[in-house]
C-alpha positions as CSV (number, residue, x, y, z in Angstrom):
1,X,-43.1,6.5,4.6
2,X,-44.3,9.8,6.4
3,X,-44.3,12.6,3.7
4,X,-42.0,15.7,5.5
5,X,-43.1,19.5,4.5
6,X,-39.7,19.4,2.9
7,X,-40.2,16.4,0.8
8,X,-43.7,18.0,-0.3
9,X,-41.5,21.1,-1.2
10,X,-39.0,18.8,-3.1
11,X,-41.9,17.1,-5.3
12,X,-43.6,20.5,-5.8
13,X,-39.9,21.0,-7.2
14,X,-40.0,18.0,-9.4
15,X,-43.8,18.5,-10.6
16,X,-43.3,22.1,-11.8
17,X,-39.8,20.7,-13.7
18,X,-40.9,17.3,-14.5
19,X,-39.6,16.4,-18.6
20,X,-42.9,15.5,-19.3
21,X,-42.4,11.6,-21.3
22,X,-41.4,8.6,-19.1
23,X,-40.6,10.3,-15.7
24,X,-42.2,8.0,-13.5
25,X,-38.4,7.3,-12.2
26,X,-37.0,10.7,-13.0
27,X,-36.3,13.2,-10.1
28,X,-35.7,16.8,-10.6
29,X,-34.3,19.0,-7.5
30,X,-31.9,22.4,-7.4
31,X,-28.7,20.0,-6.1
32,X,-28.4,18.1,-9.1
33,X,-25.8,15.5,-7.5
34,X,-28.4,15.1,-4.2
35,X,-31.2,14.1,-7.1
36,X,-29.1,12.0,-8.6
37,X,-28.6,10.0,-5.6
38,X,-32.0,10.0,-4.5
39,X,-33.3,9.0,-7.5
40,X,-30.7,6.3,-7.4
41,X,-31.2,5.2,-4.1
42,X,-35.2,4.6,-4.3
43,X,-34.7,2.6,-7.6
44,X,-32.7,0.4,-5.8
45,X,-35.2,0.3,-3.2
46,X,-37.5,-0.3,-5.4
47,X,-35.8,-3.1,-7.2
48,X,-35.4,-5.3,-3.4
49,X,-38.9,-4.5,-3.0
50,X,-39.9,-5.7,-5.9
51,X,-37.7,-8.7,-6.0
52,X,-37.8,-9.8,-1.9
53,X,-41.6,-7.8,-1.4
54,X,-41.7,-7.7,1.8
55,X,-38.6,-9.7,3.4
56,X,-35.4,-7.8,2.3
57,X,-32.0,-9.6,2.9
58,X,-30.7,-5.7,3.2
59,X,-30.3,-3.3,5.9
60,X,-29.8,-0.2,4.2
61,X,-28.9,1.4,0.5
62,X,-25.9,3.8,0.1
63,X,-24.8,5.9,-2.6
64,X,-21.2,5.1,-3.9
65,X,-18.4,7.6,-5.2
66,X,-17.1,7.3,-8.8
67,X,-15.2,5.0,-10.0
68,X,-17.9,2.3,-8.1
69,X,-21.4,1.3,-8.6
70,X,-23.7,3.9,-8.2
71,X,-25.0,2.2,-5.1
72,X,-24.2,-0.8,-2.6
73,X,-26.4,-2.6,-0.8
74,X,-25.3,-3.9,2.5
75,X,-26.9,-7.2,4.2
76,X,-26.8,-8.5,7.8
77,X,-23.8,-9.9,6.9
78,X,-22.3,-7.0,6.3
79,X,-21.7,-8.3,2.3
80,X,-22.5,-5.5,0.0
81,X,-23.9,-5.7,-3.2
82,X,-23.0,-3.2,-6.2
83,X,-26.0,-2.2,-7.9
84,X,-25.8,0.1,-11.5
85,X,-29.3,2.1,-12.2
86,X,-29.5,3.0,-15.9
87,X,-32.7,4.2,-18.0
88,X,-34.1,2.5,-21.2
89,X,-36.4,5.7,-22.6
90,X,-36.4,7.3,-26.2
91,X,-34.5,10.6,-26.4
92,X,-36.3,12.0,-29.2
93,X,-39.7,11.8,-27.5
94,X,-38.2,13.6,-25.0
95,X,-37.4,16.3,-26.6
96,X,-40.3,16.3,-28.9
97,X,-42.7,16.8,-25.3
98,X,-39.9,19.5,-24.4
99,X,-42.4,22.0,-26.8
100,X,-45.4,22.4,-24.9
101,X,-47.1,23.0,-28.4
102,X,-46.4,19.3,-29.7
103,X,-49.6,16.8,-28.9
104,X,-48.6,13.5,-26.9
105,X,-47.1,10.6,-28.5
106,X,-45.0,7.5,-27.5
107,X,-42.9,5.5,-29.1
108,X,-44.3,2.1,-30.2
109,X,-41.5,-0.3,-29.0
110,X,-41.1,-3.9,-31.5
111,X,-38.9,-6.7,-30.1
112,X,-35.7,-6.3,-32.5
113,X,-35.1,-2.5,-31.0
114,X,-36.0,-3.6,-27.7
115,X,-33.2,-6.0,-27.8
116,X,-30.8,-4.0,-29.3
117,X,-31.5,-1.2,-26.8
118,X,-30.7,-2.9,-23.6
119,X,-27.5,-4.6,-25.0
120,X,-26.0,-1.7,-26.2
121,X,-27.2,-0.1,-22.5
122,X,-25.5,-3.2,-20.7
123,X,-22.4,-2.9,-22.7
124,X,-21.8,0.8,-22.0
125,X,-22.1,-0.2,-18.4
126,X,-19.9,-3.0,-18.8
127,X,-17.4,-1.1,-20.4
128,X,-17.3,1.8,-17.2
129,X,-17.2,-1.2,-15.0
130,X,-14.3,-2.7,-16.5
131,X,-11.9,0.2,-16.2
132,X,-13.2,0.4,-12.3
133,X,-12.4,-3.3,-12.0
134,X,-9.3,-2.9,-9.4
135,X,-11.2,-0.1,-7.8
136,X,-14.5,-2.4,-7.4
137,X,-12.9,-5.5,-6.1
138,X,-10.7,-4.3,-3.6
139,X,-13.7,-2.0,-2.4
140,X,-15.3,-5.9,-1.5
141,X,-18.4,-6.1,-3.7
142,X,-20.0,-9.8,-4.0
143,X,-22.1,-9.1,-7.1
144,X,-22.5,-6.2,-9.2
145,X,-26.1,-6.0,-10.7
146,X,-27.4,-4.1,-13.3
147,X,-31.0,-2.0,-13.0
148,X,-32.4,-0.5,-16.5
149,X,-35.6,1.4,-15.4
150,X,-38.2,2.2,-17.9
151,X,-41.1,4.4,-17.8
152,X,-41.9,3.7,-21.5
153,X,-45.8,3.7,-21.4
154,X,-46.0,1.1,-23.8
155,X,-43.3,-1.2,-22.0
156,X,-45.3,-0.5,-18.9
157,X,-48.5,-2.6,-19.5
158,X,-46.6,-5.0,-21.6
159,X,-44.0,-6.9,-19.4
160,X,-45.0,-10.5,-20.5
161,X,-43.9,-8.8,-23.9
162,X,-40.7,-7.6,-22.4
163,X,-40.0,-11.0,-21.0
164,X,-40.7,-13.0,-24.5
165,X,-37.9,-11.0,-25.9
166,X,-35.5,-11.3,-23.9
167,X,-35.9,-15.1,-23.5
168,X,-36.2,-15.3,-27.3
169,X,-32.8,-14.3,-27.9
170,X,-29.1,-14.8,-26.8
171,X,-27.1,-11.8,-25.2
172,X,-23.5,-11.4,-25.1
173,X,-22.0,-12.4,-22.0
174,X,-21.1,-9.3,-19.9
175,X,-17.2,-9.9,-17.8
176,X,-18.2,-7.3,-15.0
177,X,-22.0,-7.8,-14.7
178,X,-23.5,-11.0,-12.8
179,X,-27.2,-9.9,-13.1
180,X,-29.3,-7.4,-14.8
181,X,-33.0,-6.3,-14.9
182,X,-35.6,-4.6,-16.7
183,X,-37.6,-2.3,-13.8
184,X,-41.0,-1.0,-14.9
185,X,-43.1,0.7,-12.7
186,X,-46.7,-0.3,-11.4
187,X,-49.2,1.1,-13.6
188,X,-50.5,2.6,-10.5
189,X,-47.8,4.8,-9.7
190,X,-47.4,8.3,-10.6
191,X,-43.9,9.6,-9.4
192,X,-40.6,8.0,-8.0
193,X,-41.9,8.6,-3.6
194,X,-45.3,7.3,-4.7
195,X,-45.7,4.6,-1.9
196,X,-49.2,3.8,-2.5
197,X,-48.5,1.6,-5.5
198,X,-47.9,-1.5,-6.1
199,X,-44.5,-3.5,-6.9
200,X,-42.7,-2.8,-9.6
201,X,-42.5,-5.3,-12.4
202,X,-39.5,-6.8,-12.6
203,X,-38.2,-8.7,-15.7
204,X,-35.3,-10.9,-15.6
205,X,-32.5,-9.9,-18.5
206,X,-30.8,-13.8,-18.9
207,X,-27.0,-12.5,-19.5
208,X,-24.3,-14.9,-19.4
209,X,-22.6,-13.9,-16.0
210,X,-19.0,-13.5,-16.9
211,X,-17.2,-12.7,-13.5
C-alpha cells in the first residue's frame, strides 16, 4: 500500500493522540465516525489476510449502517459476509497510562478472566444482533462473524495460551453468531496501516453456531 501525504498527515494525527496501552488496532482522527470505519475496515482486512494470506475469496470491505454488522464483506459471488469488530483490552490500564506521570504496566491475563472476558464480549454482541435480526436477514447476509481484536501485550506473544483456553472450556452457544475470533497483532507491527508486518494471529473461538 502506497503511503499518501494525507495518510502520513492522518498517522501524525493518531501518533500525537494515540491512548498510550494496547493501541496497535486503535485509530485516532478529527472525524470520529470516518476513524471508526477505518479502523473497522482494516481489521477486517486484516482478519481475511490473516485467515486466506494471500488468496482472498473477497473483492472488497464496506462499512455498514446501524442496525447491521459493522462491515460486510462481498465475494465474487456477490454473497456478503457480516463481520462485528470488537476489542478485548483492560479499561483500567487505560486510564491508568492516561497520566503521563504513572510508569508502564500491563495487565497479567490468567485463563479464568480470559474466558469470562470474551463471553461476556460475544454476548453483548449477540444481544445487539438479535434485536437487528429482521434488519440483518432481509439485508442478505450468509454468515455473521465475530472479530475481538486484542493489543494486550501479554496476549500478544502468548496465542498458543490463548488457544488452550478456549479449547479447554465450553462456551454458550451464540443464536445470531456463526463464527468468532480472537485477532492479535504480529509482534512486528506497530500501528493499524503498518504493512510491513507479518499476519496477524488468528485464534479460533469454538462457539456453538446457533443460526
Amino acid at each position: 500500500m502506497r503511503i499518501t501525504a494525507s495518510m502520513k498527515e492522518e498517522m501524525m494525527h493518531h501518533a500525537l493522540r494515540a491512548r498510550g496501552y494496547a493501541d496497535i488496532f486503535d485509530w485516532v482522527q478529527p472525524d470520529r465516525e470516518r476513524a471508526r470505519c477505518v479502523k473497522e475496515q482494516c481489521i477486517v482486512d486484516n482478519f481475511i489476510h490473516a485467515r486466506y494470506r494471500d488468496v482472498s475469496p473477497y473483492v472488497r470491505i464496506e462499512s455498514c449502517k446501524p442496525p447491521l454488522p459493522d462491515c460486510e464483506a462481498i465475494d465474487r459471488a456477490g454473497k456478503k459476509i457480516g463481520f462485528e469488530v470488537t476489542e478485548l483490552v483492560d479499561e483500567r490500564m487505560i486510564e491508568w497510562h492516561k497520566n503521563p506521570s504513572n510508569p508502564r504496566r500491563q495487565k497479567d491475563w490468567f485463563a479464568d478472566g480470559l474466558f469470562a472476558a470474551v463471553v461476556k464480549i460475544l454476548l453483548t454482541k449477540n444481544r445487539k444482533l438479535r434485536v437487528a435480526r429482521a434488519t440483518i436477514r432481509e439485508a442478505g447476509f450468509e454468515r455473521i462473524i465475530v472479530i475481538v481484536h486484542c493489543d494486550e501485550p501479554d496476549l500478544i506473544e502468548r496465542p498458543a495460551f490463548c488457544q488452550k483456553v478456549f479449547a479447554s472450556r465450553q462456551f454458550p452457544q451464540f443464536s445470531e453468531i456463526d463464527e468468532a475470533y480472537l485477532l492479535l497483532p504480529c509482534p512486528r507491527k506497530k500501528h493499524l496501516h503498518d504493512d510491513e508486518a507479518e499476519f496477524c494471529q488468528l485464534v479460533p473461538i469454538p462457539i456453538g453456531a446457533g443460526r
